[in-house]
C-alpha positions in Angstrom: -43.1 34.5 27.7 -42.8 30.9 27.3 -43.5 31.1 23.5 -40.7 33.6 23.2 -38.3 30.9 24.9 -39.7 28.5 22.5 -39.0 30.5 19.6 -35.3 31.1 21.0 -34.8 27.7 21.5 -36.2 26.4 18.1 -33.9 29.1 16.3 -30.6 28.2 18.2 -31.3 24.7 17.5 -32.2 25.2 13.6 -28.9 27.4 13.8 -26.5 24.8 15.1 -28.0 21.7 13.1 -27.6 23.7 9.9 -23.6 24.5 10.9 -22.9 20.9 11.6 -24.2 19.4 8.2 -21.7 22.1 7.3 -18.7 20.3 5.7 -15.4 22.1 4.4 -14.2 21.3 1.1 -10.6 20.2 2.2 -12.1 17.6 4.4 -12.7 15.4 1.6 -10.6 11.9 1.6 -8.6 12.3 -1.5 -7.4 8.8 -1.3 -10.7 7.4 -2.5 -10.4 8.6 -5.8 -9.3 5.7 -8.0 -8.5 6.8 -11.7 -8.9 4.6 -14.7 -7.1 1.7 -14.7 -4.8 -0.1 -17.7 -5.8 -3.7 -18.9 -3.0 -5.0 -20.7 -4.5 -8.0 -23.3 -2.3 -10.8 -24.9 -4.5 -12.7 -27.1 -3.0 -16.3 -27.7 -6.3 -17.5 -28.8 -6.5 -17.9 -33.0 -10.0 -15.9 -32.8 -11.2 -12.7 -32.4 -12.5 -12.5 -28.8 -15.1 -9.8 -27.1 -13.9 -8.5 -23.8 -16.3 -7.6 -20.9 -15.9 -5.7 -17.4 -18.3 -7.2 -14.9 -18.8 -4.6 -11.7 -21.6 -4.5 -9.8 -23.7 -7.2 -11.5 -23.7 -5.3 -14.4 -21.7 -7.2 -17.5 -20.3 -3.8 -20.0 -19.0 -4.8 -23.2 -14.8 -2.6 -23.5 -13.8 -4.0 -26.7 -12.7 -6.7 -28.5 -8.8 -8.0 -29.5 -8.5 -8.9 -32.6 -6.5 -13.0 -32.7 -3.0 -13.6 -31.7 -2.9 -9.9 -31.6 -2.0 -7.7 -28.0 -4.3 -4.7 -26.8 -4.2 -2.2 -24.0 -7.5 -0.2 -23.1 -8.3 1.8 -20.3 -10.8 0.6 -18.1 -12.7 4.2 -16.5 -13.3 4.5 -12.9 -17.2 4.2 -13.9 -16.7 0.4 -14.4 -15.1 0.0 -11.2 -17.7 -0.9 -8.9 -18.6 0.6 -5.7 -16.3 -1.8 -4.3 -13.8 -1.1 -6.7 -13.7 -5.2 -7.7 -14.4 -6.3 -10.9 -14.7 -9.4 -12.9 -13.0 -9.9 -16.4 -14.6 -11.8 -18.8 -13.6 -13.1 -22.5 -15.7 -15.0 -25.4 -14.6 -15.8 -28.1 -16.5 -14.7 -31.2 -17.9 -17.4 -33.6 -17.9 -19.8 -30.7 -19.9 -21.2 -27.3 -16.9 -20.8 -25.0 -15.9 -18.1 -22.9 -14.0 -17.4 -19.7 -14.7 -15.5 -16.1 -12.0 -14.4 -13.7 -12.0 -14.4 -10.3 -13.4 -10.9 -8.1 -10.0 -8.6 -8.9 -9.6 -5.8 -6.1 -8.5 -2.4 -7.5 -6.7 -0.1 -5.4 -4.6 2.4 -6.2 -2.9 3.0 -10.1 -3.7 -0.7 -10.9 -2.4 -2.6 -14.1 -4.1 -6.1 -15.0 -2.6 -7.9 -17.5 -4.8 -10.4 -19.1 -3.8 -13.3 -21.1 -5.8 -15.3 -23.5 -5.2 -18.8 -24.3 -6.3 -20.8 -26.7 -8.5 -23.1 -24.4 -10.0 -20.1 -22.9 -10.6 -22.0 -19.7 -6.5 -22.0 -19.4 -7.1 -18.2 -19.7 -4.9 -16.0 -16.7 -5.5 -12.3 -15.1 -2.4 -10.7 -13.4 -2.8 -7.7 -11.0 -0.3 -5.2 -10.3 
């Protein structure tokens, strides 16, 4: 008798822990998803400089703009960080110098627009 309880309970409890791990597609916070995001470059500088995306603690290489010349690349929700903040990051190719921005927060349909200087240290990083 008691093993039959046993098996009774063990079932209805198998039974109800499976239906709460249970979770219905349209519960699914649709506000989390962040698309890619436009970066907007002015280069100022009178070289060609490589641009970087730094999320994470991971530094990934997006491009390069080509001197006194104006770019616009997308930057994919991949690069984004968990935390959706990122770091932007310029140097200039032929030379030592290079330039780091500050964390930038992503929310939303974000547009950075980035301006190289020619002292990259004067560099600027605009969110919108």
């Amino acid at each position: 008798m008691t093993n039959r309880i046993l098996l009774a309970s063990l079932v209805t409890l198998t039974t109800l822990s499976a239906c709460a791990l249970r979770r219905r597609s349209n519960d699914v916070d649709n506000s989390a998803v962040i698309n890619s995001v436009t970066l907007e470059v002015e280069n100022h500088n009178w070289s060609d400089v490589t641009l970087y995306v730094i999320h994470d603690g991971v530094q990934t290489r997006i491009g390069q703009v080509t001197a006194a010349q104006d770019l616009a690349i997308d930057i994919p929700a991949s690069l984004q960080g968990q935390m959706h903040q990122i770091q932007l990051a310029a140097r200039r190719i032929g030379g030592n110098d290079a330039f780091v921005s500050q964390q930038i927060s992503l929310r939303g349909n974000a547009a950075i627009r980035f301006t190289i200087e020619s002292d990259l240290r004067r560099s600027t990083v605009g969110v919108w």
